[in-house]
C-alpha positions in Angstrom: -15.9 1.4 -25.7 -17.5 -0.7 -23.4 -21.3 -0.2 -25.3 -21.3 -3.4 -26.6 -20.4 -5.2 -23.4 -23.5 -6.5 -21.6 -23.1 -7.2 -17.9 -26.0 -8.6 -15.4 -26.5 -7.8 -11.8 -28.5 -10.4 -9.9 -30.5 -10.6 -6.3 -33.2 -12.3 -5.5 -33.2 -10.5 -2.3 -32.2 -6.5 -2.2 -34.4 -4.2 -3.6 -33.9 -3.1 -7.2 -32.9 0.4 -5.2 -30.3 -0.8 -3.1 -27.5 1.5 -2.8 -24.8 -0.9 -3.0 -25.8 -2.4 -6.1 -27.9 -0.3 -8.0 -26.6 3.3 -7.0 -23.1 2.4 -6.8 -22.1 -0.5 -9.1 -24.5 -0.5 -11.8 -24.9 3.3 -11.8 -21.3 3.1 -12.2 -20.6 0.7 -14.3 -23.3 2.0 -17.1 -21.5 5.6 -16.5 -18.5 3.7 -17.9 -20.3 2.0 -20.9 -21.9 -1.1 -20.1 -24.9 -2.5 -21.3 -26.3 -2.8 -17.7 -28.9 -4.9 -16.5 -30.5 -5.6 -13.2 -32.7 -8.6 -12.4 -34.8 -8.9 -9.5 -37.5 -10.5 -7.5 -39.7 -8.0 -6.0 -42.6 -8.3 -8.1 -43.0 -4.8 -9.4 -42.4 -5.2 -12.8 -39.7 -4.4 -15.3 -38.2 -0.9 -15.6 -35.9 1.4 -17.6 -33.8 3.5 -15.0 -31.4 6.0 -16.3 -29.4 3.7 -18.8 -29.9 0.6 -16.5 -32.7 -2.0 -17.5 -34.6 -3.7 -14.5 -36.2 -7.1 -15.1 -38.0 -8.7 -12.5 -38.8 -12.2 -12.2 -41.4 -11.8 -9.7 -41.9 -12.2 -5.7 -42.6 -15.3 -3.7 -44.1 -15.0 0.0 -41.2 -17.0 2.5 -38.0 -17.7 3.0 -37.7 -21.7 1.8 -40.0 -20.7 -1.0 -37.8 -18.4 -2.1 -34.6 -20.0 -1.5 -35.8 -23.1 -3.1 -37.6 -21.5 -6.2 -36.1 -18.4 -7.6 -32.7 -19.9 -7.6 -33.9 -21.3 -10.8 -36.2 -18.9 -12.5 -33.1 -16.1 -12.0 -31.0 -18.8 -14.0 -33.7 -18.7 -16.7 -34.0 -15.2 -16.8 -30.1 -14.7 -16.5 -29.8 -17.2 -19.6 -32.3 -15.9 -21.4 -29.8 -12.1 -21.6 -26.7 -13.4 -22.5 -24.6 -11.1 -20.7 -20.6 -11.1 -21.4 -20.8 -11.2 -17.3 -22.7 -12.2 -14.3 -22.4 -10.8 -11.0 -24.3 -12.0 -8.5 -24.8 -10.6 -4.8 -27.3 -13.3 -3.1 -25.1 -16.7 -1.1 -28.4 -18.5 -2.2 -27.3 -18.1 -5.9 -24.7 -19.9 -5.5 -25.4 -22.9 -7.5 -26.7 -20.5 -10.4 -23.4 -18.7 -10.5 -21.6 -21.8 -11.0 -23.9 -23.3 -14.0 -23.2 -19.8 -15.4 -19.8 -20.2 -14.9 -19.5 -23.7 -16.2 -21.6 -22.7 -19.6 -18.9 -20.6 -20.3 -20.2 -16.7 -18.8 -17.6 -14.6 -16.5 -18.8 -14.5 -13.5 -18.1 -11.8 -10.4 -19.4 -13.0 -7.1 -20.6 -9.8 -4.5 -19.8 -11.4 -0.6 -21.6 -8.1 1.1 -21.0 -10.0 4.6 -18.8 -12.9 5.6 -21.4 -15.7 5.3 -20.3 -18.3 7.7 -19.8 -15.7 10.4 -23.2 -14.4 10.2 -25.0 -17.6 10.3 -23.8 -17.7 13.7 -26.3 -15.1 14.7 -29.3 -16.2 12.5 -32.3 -16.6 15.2 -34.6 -18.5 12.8 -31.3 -21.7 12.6 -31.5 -23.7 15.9 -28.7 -22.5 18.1 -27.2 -26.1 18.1 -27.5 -26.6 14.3 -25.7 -23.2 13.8 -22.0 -24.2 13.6 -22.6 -27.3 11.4 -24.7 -25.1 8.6 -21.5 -22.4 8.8 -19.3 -24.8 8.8 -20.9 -26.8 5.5 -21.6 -23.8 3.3 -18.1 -22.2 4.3 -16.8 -25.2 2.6 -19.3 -24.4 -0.7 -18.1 -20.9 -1.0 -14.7 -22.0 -1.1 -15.2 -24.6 -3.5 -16.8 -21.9 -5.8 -14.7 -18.9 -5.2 -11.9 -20.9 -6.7 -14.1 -21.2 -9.9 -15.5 -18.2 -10.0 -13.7 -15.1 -12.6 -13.7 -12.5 -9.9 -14.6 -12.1 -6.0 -15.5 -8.6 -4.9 -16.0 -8.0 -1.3 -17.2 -5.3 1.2 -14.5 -5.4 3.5 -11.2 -6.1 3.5 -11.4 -8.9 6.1 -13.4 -10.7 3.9 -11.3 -10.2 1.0 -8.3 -11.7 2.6 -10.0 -14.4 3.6 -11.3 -15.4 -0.3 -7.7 -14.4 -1.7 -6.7 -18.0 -0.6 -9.3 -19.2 -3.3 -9.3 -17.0 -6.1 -6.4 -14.4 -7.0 -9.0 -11.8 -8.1 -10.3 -10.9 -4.5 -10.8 -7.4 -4.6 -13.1 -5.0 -1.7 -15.0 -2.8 -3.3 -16.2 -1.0 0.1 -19.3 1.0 1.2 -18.4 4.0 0.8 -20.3 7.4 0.7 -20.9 8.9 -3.3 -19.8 12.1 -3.8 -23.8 13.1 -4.5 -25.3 11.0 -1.4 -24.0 13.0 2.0 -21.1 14.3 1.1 -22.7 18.1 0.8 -22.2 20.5 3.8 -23.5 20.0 6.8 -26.4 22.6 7.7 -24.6 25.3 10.3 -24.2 25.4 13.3 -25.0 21.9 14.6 -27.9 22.2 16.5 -28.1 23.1 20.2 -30.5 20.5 21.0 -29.5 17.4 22.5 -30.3 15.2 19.9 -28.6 12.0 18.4 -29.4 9.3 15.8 -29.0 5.9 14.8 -30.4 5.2 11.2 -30.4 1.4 9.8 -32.1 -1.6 10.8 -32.9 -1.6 14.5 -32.5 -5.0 15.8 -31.3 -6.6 19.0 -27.7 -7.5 17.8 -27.7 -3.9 16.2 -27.9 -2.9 20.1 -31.2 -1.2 20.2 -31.7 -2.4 23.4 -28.5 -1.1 24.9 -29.0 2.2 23.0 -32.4 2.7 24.3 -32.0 1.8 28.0 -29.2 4.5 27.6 -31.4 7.5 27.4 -33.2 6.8 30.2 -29.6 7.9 32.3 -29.2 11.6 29.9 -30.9 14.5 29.4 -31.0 13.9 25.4 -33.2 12.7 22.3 -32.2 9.8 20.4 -33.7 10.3 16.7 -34.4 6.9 15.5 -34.8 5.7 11.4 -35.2 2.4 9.9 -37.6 -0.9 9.6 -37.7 -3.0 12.5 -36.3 -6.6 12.4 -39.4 -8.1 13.9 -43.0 -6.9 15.3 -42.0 -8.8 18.4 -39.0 -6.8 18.8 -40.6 -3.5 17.8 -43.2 -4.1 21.0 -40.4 -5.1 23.1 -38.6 -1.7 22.5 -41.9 0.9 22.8 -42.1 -0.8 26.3 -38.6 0.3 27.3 -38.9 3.5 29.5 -35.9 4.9 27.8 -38.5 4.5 24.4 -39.5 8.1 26.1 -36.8 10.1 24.8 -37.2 8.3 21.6 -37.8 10.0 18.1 -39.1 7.4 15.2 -39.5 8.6 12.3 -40.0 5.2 10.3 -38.7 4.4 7.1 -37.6 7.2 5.7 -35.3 8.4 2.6 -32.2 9.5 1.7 -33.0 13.4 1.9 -34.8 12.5 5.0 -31.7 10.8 6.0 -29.8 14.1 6.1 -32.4 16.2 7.5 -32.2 13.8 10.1 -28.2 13.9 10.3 -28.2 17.9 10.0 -30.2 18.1 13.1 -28.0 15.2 15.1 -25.0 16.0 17.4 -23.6 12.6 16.7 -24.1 9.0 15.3 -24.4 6.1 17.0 -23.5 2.5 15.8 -23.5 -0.1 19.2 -23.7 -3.3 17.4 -23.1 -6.2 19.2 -19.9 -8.1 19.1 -21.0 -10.7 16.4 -19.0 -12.3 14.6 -19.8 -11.1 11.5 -20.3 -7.4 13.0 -16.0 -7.2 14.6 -14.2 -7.2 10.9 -17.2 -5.2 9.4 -17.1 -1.9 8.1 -20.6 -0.5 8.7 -21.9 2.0 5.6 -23.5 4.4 8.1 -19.8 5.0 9.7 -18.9 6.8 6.7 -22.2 8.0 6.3 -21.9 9.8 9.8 -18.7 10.8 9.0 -19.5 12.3 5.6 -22.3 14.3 7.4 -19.9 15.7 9.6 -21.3 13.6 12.8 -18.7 12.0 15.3 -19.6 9.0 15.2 -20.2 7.0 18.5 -19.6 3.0 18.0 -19.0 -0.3 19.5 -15.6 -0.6 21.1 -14.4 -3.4 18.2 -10.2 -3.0 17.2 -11.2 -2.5 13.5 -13.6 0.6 14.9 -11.4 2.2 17.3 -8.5 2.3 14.9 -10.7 3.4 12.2 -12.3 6.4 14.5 -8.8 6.8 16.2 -6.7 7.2 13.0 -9.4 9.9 11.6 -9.9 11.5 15.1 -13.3 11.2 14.4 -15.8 9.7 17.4 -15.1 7.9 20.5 -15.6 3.7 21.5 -17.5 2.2 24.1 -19.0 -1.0 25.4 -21.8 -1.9 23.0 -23.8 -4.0 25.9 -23.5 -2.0 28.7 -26.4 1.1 28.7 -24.7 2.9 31.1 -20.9 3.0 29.3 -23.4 4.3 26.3 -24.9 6.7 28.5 -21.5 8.3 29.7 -20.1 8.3 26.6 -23.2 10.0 24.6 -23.9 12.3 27.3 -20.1 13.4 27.5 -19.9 14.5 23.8 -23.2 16.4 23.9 -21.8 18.4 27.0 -18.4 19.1 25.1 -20.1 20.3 21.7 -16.5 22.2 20.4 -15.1 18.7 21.0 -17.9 17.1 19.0 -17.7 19.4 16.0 -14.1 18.8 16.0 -14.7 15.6 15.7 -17.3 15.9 12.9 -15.1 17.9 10.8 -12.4 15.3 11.4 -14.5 12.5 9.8 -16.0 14.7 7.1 -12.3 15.2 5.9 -11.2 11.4 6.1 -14.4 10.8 3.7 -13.3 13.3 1.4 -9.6 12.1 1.1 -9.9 8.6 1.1 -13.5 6.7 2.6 -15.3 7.8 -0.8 -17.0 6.1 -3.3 -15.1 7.2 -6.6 -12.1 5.6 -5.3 -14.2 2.5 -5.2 -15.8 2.8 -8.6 -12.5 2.8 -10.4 -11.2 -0.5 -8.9 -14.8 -1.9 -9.9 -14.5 -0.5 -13.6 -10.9 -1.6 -13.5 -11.9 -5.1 -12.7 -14.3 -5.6 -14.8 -11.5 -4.7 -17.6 -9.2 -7.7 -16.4 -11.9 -10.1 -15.9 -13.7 -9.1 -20.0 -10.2 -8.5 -21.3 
């Protein structure tokens, strides 16, 4: 029904693989029908990918560059479709959204994070400059989200927050699909003493914390994902807990469950950012789908989440040794922690899954193209 119906997906930052948008949204949404396409700006070239069309407007080197210039050549390319509906996932496309919007397309705006929060912890703004550049592009979103056909969110939180704004404020959350980690876990759980934190591994992110844990416990913390810096990367190897540390890069999604099959738990210390207390981290569910109890930062959102599953256990996110006692105290109680892990495995399969996502998304998109 929906063959006819052309919808765009724009980010002049993800990666034409990223799983929120490409695996989950627009793998969805051409499952339903649509005509989908996908522009980005990564510079490798345009692509046909299982019924979605990839078109790439090229790469610049920088961040000013690139939020000063591919603003508008993504409103040339976008033009240049002529798609029923736009929706965009990129705060810096802000001002193309809304010449979209004013020439007459639909348009769905993607908040994956609660902009004005998050700017509080961006190290390259000056500390004291922070608040007023929050503070001024809160005010834009808001102006825009009235204007805007649809909001889509990744949280909750920051769904409420736009519903002021625009009646269509919907979260479409970050939940696992069925064909990601949802499969059995391999059996047993290992008797090694091994855990694992997979994402970015930053400072706010708590590698620090997590790190300087391990040097307290007789266990192996598996380690996956990019780091945000080289500065920060040296900084951690130099750690002596960086001794009972096992990197394994950047690795991929089977990785990622090889890595999770052979983990007695998952562990997710961010800091208590603002933009980090009202989130709802993808890797929670992740953990949980694997059948991992998940170990986290003590925020209220977390602990009633892990609580009301039964599914890991909260501690301090900046203090090593609270980390320490908590890690080591689930890897000496191993029938507690596959409790746990089965626990969390169930919650994703009842409710913290992506199918129940994809149908709000497809039923949106029905409302807002009539």
């Amino acid at each position: 029904m929906h063959r006819a119906l052309r919808v765009a997906h724009l980010t002049t930052v993800h990666a034409r693989r990223d799983v929120r948008i490409f695996h989950k949204e627009c793998e969805s949404l051409a499952a339903a029908g649509y005509d989908v396409h996908l522009l980005v700006a990564d510079g490798s070239g345009a692509e046909q990918i299982g019924g979605i069309t990839i078109h790439d407007i090229g790469a610049v080197q920088g961040r000013i560059r690139r939020m000063c210039l591919q603003p508008w050549r993504m409103l040339r390319a976008a033009r240049q479709l002529k798609a029923s509906l736009y929706h965009f996932h990129d705060p810096e496309l802000i001002p193309v959204a809304l010449l979209l919007r004013w020439g007459g397309a639909e348009v769905v705006y993607d908040s994956h994070e609660d902009v004005p929060r998050a700017v509080m912890s961006k190290h390259w703004i000056r500390p004291w400059l922070r608040h007023v550049v929050a503070r001024t592009f809160e005010l834009f979103e808001n102006f825009a989200a009235r204007r805007f056909s649809a909001i889509v969110t990744a949280t909750p939180h920051i769904a409420r927050r736009f519903a002021k704004f625009n009646a269509r404020s919907i979260d479409i959350n970050n939940y696992p699909m069925q064909t990601e980690l949802l499969e059995s876990r391999c059996e047993p759980m290992g008797d090694g003493r091994a855990v694992c934190y997979v994402g970015g591994i930053g400072k706010i992110r708590g590698a620090i914390e997590m790190i300087s844990a391990f040097e307290q416990i007789d266990a192996t913390l598996i380690m996956a994902g990019a780091f945000e810096s080289a500065s920060t990367e040296a900084e951690l190897r130099r750690l002596p807990g960086w001794s009972k540390v096992d990197y394994r890069g950047v690795v991929s999604r089977s990785q990622v469950r090889e890595i999770m099959a052979n983990s007695r738990a998952g562990l997710l210390f961010f800091h208590p950012e603002p933009n980090h207390v009202d989130a709802q981290p993808n890797k929670m569910f992740e953990y949980m789908s694997a059948g991992l109890p998940v170990l986290a930062s003590d925020f209220p959102l977390w602990r009633l989440l892990l609580e009301e599953a039964g599914a890991g256990v909260c501690a301090d996110p900046l203090d090593a040794t609270a980390i320490a006692r908590t890690v080591g105290a689930l890897l000496d109680d191993p029938v507690k922690g596959r409790a746990m892990g089965a626990l969390g495995r169930a919650a994703v399969l009842e409710r913290y899954q992506w199918a129940h996502e994809e149908r709000k998304l497809q039923s949106l998109y029905e409302v807002v193209l009539g």
